[in-house]
C-alpha positions as CSV (number, residue, x, y, z in Angstrom):
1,X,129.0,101.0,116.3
2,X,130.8,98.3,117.8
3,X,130.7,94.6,116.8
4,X,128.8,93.6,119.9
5,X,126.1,96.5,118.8
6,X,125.7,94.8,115.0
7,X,125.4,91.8,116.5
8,X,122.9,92.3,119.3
9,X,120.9,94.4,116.0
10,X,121.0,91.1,114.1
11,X,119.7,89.3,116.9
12,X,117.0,91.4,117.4
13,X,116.7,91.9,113.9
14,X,116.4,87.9,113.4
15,X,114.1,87.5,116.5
16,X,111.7,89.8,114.7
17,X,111.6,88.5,111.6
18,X,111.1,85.2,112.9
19,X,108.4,86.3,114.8
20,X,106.7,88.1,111.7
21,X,107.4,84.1,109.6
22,X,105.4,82.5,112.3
23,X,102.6,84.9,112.6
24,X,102.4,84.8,109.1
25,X,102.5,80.8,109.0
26,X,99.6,80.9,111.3
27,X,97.9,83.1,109.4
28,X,98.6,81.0,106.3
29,X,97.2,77.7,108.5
30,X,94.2,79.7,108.5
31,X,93.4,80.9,105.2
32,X,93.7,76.9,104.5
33,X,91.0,76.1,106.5
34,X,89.3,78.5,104.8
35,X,89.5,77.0,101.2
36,X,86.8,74.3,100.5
37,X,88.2,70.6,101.3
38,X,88.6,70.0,97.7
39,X,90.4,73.2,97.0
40,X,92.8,72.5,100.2
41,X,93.4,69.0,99.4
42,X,94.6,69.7,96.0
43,X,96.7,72.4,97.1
44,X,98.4,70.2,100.1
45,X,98.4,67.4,97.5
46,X,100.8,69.9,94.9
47,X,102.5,72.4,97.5
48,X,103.5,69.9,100.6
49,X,103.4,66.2,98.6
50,X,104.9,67.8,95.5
51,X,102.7,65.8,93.4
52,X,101.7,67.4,89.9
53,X,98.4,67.7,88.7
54,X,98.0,64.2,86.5
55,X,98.8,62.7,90.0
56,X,96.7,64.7,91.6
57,X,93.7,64.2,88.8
58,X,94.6,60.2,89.3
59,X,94.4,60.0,92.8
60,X,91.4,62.0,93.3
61,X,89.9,60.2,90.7
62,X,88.9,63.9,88.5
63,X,90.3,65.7,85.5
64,X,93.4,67.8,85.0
65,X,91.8,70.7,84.2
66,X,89.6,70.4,87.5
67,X,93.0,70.4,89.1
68,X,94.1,73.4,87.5
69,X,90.6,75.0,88.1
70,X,90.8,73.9,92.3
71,X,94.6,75.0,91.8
72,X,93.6,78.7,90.6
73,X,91.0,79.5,92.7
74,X,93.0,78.4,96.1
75,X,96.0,80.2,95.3
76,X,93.7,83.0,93.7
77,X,92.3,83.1,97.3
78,X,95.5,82.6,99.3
79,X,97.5,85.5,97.4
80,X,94.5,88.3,98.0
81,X,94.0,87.7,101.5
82,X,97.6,87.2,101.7
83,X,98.1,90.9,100.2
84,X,95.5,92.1,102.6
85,X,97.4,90.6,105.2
86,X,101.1,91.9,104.5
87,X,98.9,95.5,103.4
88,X,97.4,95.5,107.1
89,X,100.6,94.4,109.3
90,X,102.8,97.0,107.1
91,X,102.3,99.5,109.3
């Protein structure tokens, strides 16, 4: 193999693999919209803001441990249909 080959494999390589990252960022955009608005804010308000959970439980004016609860069950929710997801498009 020459190193015009390797590199025209990497390409293609890298053009696939950033084509499998966006389908599964749209895929991800959906299975937000999916959560309940409480369980999406809370996880946009930890995952994108980078705030932790006391400023989380301050701002939205609720406890830590609701936090943590709205916290589990999103992620909970995200990683299954995630699995599904990667499970399905395997193949």
């Amino acid at each position: 193999m020459t190193i015009l080959e390797a590199m025209d494999e990497s390409t293609d390589h890298d053009v696939e693999g950033e084509l499998a990252a966006s389908d599964l960022f749209d895929h991800l955009k959906v299975l937000l919209e999916l959560l309940s608005p409480r369980q999406r804010e809370v996880f946009i308000l930890s995952r994108k803001e980078n705030l932790t959970y006391k400023e989380i439980a301050e701002r939205l004016e609720i406890s830590e441990k609701t936090v943590e609860r709205h916290m589990g069950d999103a992620l909970k929710f995200l990683r299954r249909n995630l699995l599904l997801y990667s499970v399905f498009f395997s193949f």
